[in-house]
C-alpha positions as CSV (number, residue, x, y, z in Angstrom):
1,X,77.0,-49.2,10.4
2,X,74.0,-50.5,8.1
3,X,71.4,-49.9,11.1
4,X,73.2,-46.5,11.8
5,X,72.1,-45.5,8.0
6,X,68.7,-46.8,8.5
7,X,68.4,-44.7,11.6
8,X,69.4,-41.6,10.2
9,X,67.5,-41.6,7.0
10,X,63.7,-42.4,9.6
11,X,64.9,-39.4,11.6
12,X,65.3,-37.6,8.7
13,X,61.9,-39.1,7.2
14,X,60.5,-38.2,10.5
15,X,62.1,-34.5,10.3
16,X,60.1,-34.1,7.1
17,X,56.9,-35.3,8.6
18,X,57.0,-33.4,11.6
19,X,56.4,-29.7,9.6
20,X,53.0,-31.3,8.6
21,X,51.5,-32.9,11.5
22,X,52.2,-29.6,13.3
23,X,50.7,-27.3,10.2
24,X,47.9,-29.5,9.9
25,X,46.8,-29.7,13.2
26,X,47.6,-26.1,13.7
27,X,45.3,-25.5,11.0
28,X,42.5,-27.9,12.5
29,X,42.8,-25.9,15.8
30,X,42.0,-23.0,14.5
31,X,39.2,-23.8,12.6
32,X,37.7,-25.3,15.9
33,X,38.1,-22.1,17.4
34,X,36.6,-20.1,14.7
35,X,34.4,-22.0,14.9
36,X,33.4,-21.4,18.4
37,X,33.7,-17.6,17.5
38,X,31.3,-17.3,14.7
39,X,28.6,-19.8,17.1
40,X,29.8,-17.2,19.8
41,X,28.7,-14.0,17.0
42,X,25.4,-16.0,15.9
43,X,24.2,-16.3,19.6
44,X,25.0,-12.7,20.2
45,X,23.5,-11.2,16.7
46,X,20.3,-13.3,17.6
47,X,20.2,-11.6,21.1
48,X,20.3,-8.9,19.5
49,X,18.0,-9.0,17.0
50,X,15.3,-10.3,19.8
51,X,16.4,-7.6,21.2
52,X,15.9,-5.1,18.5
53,X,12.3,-6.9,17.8
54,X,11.4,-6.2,21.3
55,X,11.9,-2.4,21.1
56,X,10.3,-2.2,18.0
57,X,7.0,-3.3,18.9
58,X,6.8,-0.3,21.4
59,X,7.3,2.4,18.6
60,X,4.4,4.2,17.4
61,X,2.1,5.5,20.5
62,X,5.3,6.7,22.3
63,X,7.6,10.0,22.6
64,X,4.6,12.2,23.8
65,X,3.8,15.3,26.0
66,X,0.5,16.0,27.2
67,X,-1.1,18.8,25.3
68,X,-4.1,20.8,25.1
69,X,-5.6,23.9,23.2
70,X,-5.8,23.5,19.2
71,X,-3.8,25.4,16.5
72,X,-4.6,26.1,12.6
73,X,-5.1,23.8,10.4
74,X,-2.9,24.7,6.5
75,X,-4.9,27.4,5.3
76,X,-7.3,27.6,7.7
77,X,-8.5,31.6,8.7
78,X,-10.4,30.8,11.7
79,X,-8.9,29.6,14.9
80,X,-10.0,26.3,15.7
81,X,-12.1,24.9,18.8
82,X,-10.1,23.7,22.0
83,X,-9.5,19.8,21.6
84,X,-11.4,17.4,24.1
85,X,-8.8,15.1,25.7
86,X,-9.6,11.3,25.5
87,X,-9.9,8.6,27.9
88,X,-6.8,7.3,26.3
89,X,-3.9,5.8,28.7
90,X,-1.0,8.6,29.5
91,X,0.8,8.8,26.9
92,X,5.1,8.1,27.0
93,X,7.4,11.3,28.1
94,X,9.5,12.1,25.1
95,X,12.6,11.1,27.4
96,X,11.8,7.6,28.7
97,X,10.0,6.7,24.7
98,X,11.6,4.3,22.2
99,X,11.6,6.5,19.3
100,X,9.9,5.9,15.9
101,X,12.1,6.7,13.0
102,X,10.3,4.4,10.3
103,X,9.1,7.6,8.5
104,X,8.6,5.0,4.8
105,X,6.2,2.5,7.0
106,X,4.3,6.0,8.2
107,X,4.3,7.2,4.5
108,X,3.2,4.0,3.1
109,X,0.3,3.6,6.3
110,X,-0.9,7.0,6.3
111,X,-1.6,6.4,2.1
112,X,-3.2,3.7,2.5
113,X,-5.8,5.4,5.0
114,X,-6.4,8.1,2.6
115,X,-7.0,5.8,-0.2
116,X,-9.4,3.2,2.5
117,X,-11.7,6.3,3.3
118,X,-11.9,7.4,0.3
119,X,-10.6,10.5,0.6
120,X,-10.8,13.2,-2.6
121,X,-9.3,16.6,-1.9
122,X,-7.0,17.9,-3.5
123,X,-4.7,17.8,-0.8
124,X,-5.2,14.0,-1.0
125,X,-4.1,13.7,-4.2
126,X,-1.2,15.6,-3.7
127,X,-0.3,13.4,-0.6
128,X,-0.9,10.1,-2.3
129,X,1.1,11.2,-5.3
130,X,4.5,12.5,-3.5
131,X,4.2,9.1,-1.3
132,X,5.3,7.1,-3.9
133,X,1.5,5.8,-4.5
134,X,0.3,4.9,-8.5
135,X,-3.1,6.1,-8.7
136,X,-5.2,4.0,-11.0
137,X,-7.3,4.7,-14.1
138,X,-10.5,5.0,-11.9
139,X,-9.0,6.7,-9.3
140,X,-7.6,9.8,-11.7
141,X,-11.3,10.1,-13.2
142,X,-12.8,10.6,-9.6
143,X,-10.6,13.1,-8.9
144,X,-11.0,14.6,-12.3
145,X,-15.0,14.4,-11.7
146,X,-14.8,15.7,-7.8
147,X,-12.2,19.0,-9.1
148,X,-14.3,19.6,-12.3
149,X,-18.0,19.9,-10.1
150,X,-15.9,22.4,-7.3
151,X,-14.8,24.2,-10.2
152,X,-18.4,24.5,-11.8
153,X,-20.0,25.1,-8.3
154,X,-18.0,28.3,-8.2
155,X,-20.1,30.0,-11.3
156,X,-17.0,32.0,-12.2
157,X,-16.7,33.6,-8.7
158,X,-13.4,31.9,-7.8
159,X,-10.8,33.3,-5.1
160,X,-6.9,33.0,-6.2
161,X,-6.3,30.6,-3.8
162,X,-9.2,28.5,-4.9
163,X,-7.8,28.2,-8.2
164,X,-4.5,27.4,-6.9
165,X,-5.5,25.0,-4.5
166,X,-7.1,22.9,-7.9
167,X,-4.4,23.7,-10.5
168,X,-2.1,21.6,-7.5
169,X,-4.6,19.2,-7.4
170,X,-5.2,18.6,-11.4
171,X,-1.0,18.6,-11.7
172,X,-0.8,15.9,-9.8
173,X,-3.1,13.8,-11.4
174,X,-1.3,14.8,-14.7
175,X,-3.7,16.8,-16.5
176,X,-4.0,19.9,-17.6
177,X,-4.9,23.2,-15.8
178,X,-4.8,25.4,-18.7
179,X,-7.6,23.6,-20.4
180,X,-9.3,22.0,-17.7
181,X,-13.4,22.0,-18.1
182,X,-13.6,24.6,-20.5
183,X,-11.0,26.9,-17.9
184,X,-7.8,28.1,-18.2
185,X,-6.8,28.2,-14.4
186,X,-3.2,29.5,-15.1
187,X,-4.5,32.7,-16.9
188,X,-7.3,33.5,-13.6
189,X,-4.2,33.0,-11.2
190,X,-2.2,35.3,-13.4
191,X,-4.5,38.0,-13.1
192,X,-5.3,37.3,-8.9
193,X,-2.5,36.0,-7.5
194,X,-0.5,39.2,-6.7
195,X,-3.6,40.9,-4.8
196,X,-4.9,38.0,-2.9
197,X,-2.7,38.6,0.4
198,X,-0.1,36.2,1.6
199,X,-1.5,32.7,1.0
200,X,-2.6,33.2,-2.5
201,X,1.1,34.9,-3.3
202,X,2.8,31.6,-1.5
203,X,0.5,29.0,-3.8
204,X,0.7,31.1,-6.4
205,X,4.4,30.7,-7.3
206,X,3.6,26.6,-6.3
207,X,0.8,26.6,-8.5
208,X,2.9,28.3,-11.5
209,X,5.8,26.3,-10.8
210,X,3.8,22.8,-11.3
211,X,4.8,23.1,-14.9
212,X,6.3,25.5,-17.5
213,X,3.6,27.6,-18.5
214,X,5.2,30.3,-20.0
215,X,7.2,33.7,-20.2
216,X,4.3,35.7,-18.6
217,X,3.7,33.1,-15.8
218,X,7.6,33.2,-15.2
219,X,7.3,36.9,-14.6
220,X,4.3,36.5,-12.3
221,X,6.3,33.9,-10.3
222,X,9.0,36.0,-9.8
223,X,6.7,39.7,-9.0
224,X,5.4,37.0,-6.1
225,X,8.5,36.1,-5.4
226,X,9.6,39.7,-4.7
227,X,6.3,40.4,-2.6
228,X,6.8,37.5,-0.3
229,X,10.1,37.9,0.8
230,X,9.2,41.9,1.7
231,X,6.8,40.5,3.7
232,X,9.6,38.0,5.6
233,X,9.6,40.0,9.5
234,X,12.7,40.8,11.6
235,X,12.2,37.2,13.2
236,X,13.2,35.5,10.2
237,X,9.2,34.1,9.4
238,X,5.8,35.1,8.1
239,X,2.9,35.6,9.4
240,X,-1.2,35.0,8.5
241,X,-1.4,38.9,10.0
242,X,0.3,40.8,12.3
243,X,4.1,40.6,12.9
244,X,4.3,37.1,15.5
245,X,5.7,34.5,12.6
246,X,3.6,31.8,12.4
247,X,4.8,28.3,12.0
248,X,2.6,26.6,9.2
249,X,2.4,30.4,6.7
250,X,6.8,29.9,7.3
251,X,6.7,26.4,6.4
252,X,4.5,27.2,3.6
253,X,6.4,29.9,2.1
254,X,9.6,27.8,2.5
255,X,8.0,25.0,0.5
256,X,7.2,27.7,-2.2
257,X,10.9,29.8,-1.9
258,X,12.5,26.3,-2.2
259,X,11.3,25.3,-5.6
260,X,13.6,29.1,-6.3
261,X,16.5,28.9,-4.3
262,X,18.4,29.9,-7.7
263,X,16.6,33.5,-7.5
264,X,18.5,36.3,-6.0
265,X,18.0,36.1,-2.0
266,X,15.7,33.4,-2.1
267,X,18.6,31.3,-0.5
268,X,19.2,34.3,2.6
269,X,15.8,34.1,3.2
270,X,15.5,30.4,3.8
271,X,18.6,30.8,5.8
272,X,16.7,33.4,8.4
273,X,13.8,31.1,8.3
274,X,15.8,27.8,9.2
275,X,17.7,30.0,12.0
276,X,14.2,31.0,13.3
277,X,13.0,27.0,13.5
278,X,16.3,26.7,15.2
279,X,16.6,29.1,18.0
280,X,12.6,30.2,18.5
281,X,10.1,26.7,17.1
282,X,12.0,23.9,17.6
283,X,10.9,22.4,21.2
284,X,13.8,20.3,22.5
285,X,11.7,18.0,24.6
286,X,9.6,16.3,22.0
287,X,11.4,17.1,18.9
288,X,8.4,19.1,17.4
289,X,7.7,22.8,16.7
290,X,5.6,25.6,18.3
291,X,5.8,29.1,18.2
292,X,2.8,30.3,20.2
293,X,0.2,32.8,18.9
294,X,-3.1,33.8,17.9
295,X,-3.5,30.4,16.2
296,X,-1.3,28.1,17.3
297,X,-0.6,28.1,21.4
298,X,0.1,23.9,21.5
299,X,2.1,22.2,19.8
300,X,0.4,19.9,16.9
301,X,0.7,17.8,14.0
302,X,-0.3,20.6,11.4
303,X,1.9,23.3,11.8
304,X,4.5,20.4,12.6
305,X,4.1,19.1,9.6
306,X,4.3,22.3,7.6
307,X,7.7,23.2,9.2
308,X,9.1,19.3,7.9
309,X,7.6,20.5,4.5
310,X,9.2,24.0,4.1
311,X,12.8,23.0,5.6
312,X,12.9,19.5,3.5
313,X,11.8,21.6,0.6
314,X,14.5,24.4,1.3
315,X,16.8,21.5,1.2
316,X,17.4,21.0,5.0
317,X,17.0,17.8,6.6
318,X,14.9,17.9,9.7
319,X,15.9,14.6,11.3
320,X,19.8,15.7,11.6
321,X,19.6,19.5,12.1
322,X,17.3,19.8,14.5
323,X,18.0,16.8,17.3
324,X,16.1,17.0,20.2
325,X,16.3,15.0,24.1
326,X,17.5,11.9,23.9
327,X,17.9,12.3,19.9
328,X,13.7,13.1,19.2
329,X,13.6,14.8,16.1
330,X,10.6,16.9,13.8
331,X,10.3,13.0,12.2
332,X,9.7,11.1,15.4
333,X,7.9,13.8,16.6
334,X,5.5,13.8,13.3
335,X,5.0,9.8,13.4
336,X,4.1,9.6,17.0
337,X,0.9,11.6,16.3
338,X,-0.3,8.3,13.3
339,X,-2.9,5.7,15.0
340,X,-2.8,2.4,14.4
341,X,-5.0,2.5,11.4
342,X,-3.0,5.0,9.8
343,X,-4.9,8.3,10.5
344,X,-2.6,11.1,12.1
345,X,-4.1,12.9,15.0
346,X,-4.1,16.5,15.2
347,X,-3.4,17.4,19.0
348,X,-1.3,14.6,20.6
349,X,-3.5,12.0,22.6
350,X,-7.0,13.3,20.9
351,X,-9.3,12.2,18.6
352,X,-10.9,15.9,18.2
353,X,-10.4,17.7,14.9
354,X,-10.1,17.1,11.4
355,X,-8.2,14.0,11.3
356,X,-8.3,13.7,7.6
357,X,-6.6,17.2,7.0
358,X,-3.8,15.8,9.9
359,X,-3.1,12.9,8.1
360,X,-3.0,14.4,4.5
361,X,-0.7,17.5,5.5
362,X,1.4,14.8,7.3
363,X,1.7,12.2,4.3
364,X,2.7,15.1,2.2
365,X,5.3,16.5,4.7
366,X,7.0,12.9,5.2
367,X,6.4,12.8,1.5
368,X,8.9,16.0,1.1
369,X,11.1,14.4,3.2
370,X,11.6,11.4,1.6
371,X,12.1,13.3,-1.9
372,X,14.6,15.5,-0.2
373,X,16.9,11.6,0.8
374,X,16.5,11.0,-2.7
375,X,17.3,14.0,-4.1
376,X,14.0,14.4,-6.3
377,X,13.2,18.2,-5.8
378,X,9.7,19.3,-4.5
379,X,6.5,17.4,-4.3
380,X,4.7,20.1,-6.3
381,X,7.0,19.5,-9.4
382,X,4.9,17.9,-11.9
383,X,7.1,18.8,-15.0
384,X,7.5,15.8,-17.1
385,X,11.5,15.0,-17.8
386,X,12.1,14.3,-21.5
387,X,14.8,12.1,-21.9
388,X,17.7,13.2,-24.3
389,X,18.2,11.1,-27.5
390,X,21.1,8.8,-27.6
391,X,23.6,10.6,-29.8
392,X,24.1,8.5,-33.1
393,X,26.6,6.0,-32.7
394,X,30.3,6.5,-34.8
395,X,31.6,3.8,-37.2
396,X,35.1,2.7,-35.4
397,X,37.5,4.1,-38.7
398,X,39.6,0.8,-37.6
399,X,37.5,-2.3,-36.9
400,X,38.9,-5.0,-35.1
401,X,39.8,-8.2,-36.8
402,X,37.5,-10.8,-36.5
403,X,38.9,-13.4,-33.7
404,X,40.6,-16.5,-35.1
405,X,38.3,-19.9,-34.1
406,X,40.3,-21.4,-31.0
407,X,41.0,-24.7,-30.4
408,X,38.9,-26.0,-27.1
409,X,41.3,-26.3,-24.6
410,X,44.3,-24.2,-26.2
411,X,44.9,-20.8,-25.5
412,X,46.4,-18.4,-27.7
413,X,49.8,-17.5,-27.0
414,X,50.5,-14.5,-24.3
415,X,47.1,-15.1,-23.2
416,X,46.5,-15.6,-19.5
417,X,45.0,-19.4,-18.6
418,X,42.9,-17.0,-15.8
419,X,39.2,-16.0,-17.2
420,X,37.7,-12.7,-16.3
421,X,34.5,-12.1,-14.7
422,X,32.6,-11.1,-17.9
423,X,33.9,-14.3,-20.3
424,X,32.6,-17.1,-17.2
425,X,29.4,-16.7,-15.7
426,X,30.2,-18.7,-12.3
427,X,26.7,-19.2,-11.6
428,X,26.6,-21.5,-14.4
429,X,29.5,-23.0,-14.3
430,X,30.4,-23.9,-10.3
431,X,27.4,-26.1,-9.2
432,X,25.2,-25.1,-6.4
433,X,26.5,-25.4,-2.9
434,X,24.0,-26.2,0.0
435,X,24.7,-22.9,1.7
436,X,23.5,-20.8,-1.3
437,X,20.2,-18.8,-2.3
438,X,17.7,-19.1,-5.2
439,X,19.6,-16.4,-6.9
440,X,22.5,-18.6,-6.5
441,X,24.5,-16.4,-4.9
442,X,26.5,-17.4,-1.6
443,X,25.0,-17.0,1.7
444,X,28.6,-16.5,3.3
445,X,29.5,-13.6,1.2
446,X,32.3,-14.5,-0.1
447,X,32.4,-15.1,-3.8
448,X,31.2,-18.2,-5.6
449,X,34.9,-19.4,-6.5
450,X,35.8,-19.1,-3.1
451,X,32.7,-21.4,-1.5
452,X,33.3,-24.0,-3.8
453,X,36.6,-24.6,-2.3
454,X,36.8,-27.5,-0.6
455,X,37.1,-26.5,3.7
456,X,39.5,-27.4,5.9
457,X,39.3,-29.5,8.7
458,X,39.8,-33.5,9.8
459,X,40.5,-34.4,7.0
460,X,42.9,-32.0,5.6
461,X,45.0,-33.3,9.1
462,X,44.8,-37.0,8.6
463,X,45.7,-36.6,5.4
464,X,48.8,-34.7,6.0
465,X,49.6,-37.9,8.4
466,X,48.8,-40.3,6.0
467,X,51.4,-38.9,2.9
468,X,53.9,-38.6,6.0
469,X,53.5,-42.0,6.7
470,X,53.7,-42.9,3.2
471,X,57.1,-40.6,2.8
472,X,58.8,-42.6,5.7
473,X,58.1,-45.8,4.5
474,X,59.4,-44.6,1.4
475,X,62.4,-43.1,2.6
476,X,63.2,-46.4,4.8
477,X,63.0,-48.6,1.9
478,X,64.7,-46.4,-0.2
479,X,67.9,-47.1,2.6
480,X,67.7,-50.5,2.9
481,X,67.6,-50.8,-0.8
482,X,70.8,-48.9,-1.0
483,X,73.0,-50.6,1.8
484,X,71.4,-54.0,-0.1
485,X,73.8,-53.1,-3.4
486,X,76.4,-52.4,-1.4
């Protein structure tokens, strides 16, 4: 009867055990296998991204057509020559070429070519501004020095979109056109700008829209306004002359009409515009625009260019609206014309033309585009933002008591023992774990609390056996202790 007792209580000792062996090694098996699953995701995630490497490094020459005959350059009244095709190897169909979407690194490399040679036109400044670039002290005064001696070579005999062209160019740098060497540009425009044709209407309501100027350069903006969208044709664009729209005066005028879109049909008249990129410029096959005529009968990076500027600037994003074979877009399309030192071509695959006009019209149009993703407005807004004054702060009519000093260790009563996030920094109190960064944050993700944990694994199983074993013994003892008395 006494070994009977002793039986039953190490089968019952050995009931009680038998729950934690099995969690424990439960728990130890499946750690082992997520184990195997996360080396299983690293392997793949490091195919990939050899993968992902590989296709990068096939990006920019790609995604091109072979092209010929030249088209206008931005304000430019005289067709321009035929390009000479290089010797350079065939260049990628648009179909079978990795695609470059990386319009920042373009941005940032098409800059820093402007700034390497040196380049001073206005348009220069105007692209380096809107790319994000922070011209220097010395840089400012040579563009103040190279404006003031155009404006001085012009004795006084100055077209509207002359003065224009430098009231963008001494906005950007943050001066002053109405009092710029001895010359009050805004006034001159005022009195041109409504005579001088389509062009010097367009810059004209940019150039008076670089800052606030006044009540009478508000009303010249909008009598330009109203002369420009009369001159909008049944297509939906505008044209240099004649009534075949022309891509680069429609993007132009869009980038104007989009700094108004709160004037009365402004908006209707982007909308025609947009539909006429849509269903007449936008080639499908390389993701760029062409709408052939007198000036422009291949495609190019100019007038390219211009169409990014006037739709980002109508508030129109070119990369999802207008998706091309096998997804090219008007951003692909514009960074497969940069060369590798930064310089954008003009005609796909040639080195003919004026690569420094390319590559500043093409800074300034990815510019556009990037302050349309960030929501910034228009690249020829040079109105400096005053911040409001904090309002004055009120005296609380019922201040809080002062805290009572606690005792370390004791916590008032009704107060949780749980500390919040903003009464603990973790950072300083957890120590540093092996698998975390400078910052001190954790490289797993999870949060710092959670890291520190101690893991599970051997361990936690043999020592779930051990305080089994222990409890049997216990239990076993704890019998033949008790038949003993009796």
């Amino acid at each position: 009867m006494k070994r009977k007792q002793i039986y039953t209580g190490l089968w019952a000792s050995l009931l009680l055990l038998a729950p934690a062996v099995t969690s424990a090694t439960s728990a130890h098996a499946t750690d082992i296998q997520t184990g195997q699953q996360s080396v299983a995701t690293s392997q793949l995630s490091a195919s990939q991204s050899t993968s992902s490497q590989v296709a990068s490094n096939q990006l920019v020459e790609t995604s091109r057509q072979s092209q010929g005959v030249a088209s206008r350059s931005q304000v430019t009244e005289v067709p321009a020559k035929t390009a000479q095709t290089t010797n350079e190897q065939p260049a990628k169909s648009a179909a079978k070429a990795v695609l470059n979407r990386d319009y920042q690194g373009a941005l940032k490399r098409g800059a820093q070519q402007l700034v390497a040679s040196q380049d001073t036109e206005v348009w220069s400044a105007l692209a380096l501004i809107s790319s994000g670039a922070q011209l220097t002290t010395a840089q400012k005064a040579t563009f103040h020095q190279v404006f003031a001696e155009e404006l001085t070579g012009m004795a006084g005999h100055y077209s509207a979109t002359d003065l224009e062209r430098l009231t963008i160019g001494i906005a950007a740098i943050g001066e002053d056109p109405t009092q710029f060497n001895g010359i009050n540009l805004i006034a001159e425009i005022i009195k041109k700008a409504a005579t001088a044709g389509i062009t010097g209407q367009v810059y004209g309501i940019i150039a008076l829209s670089t800052q606030d100027y006044g009540s009478q350069a508000n009303q010249t903006i909008n009598q330009l306004i109203d002369l420009v969208l009369k001159q909008q044709n049944t297509a939906g664009g505008w044209a240099f002359f004649g009534s075949v729209s022309d891509l680069d005066i429609t993007g132009m005028t869009m980038s104007a009409l989009g700094m108004h879109r709160d004037q009365p049909k402004v908006q209707s008249a982007l909308d025609r515009a947009v539909a006429l990129l849509k269903t007449t410029g936008f080639v499908k096959a390389t993701g760029g625009f062409l709408i052939p005529g007198g000036f422009s009968t291949e495609e190019n990076s100019n007038s390219t260019a211009m169409a990014i500027l006037g739709l980002a600037a109508a508030g129109v994003n070119p990369a999802t609206t207008f998706i091309g074979d096998n997804g090219a877009t008007p951003i692909t399309n514009l960074i497969a014309y940069q060369k590798a030192d930064g310089q954008f071509r003009w005609m796909m695959g040639s080195d003919d033309g004026a690569l420094s006009m390319s590559t500043e019209q093409a800074v300034y149009a990815l510019g556009q585009y990037d302050y349309l993703l960030k929501g910034k407005g228009s690249i020829y807004n040079f109105k400096k933002v005053v911040p409001e004054p904090d309002p004055e702060p009120k005296p609380d009519p019922k201040p809080a008591p002062a805290p009572k000093p606690s005792i370390p260790g004791k916590k008032p009563a009704g107060e949780s023992s749980a500390s919040s996030s903003s009464e603990v920094d973790l950072d300083k109190t957890l120590p540093k774990q092996p698998g975390y960064k400078e910052d001190g944050m954790p490289l797993t993700g999870t949060t710092a609390t959670q890291d520190a944990l101690p893991q599970t694994g051997h361990q936690s199983v043999w020592g779930s056996v051990l305080a089994g074993l222990f409890m049997l013994l216990g239990v076993a003892g704890y019998q033949t202790r008790r038949l003993k008395q009796r």
